[in-house]
C-alpha positions, 0 to 999 in steps of 0.5 A: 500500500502506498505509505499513508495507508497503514497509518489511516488503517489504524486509525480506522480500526481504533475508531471501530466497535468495540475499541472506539474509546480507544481515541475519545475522552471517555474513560476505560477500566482497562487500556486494550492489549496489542500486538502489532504484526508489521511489514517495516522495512520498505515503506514508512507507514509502519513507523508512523503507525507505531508511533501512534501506538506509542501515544495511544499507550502513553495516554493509557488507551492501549497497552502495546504487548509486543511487536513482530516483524513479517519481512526479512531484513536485518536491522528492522527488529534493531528499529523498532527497538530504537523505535520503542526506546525513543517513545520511551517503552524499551522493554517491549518484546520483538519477534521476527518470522522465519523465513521471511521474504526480504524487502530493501529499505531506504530508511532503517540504516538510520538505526547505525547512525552514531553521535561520538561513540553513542547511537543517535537513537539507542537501542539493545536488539542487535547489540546486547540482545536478539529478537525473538522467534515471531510464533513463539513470542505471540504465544506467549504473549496471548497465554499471559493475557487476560481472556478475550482481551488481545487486539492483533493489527497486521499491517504486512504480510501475513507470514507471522500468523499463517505459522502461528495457526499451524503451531501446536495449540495455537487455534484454541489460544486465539480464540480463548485470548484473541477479542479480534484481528484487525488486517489491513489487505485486500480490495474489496471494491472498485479501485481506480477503475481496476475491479481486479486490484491486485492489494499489495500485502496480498499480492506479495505472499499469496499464499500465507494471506490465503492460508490466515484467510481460510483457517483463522478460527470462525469464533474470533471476528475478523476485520478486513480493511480494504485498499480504499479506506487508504486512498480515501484519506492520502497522506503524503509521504514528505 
């Protein structure tokens, strides 16, 4: 998707029953748990993305459980880590997948940088620790939390939670844990003419959105946000 759309993805799905208080006033007994399944590498989007997650936690709407990474590239796990740092919330777990497909990125060298001898934007993944496995991580995550409680937001590929499925266990976790996933693919109208919109996080790995697609569990509410709810509200990349 073109850069503003994950960032208008999200701010769509914080406005949709039953977490709209997420973004308003109104008081909340508990800040909703979150995973975050991002694509970071190739586009910025997921950056802006979140870092509004970071000031939804730090306002107490949301509590940001963890953070799994679903393309191949050595520094995006070092990245959000100097993301996480940066928004003050270091101790956030990282997962990355297995077998990721690689993608280039124009901006996560911008972790190496260095002021003297110091990283500009401190870290510890890739430096006195490593990331994660992405599956195991999101067990765990989900077997600590509170029933019918977790927000999952993918915003890439789905090569993270198509082997999650297949994981021992994991199908009754998701549906005693999950409260909904929210996954931003698809094109499910017209789009600029094209009836046949080939959406790039579907087009880029077929097979593991297909796979997420057919086998999630029917008890656990899917929402699938389209390829138009970007385009509708453009947010330019500078």
């Amino acid at each position: 998707m073109p850069c503003h759309e994950t960032f208008i993805f999200l701010l769509v799905i914080f406005l949709l029953s039953p977490f709209s208080a997420v973004l308003s006033d109104e008081p909340r007994a508990k800040a909703v748990p979150i995973i975050f399944d991002t694509d970071i590498t190739g586009d910025v989007d997921d950056v802006l993305a979140l870092a509004m997650l970071h000031t939804l936690a730090d306002r107490g709407k949301c509590e940001i459980l963890g953070v799994t990474i679903s393309k191949d590239h050595d520094l995006a796990a070092p990245f959000v880590g100097a993301v996480n740092t940066f928004h003050g919330h270091p101790d956030i777990p990282i997962g990355v997948g297995e077998k990721l497909p690689p993608r280039d990125s124009k901006y996560l060298a911008l972790v190496k940088e260095r002021d003297g001898d110091a990283f500009r934007y401190p870290h510890d993944v890739g430096i006195s620790q490593e990331a994660e496995k992405a599956v195991p991580l999101i067990m765990r995550l989900l077997e600590n939390a509170d029933d019918k409680s977790v927000a999952i937001i993918q915003v890439g590929l789905a090569t993270n939670l198509a082997p999650l499925l297949e994981a021992e266990g994991a199908m009754e976790l998701i549906e005693a844990k999950v409260d909904h996933l929210s996954v931003m693919a698809g094109a499910f109208e017209t789009i600029r003419g094209n009836n046949r919109y080939l959406e790039v996080n579907v087009r880029n790995h077929i097979s593991s959105m297909q796979a997420l697609a057919s086998k999630w569990p029917d008890k656990t509410p899917v929402i699938w946000s389209g390829f138009s709810i970007g385009i509708a509200a453009p947010y330019p990349p500078p």
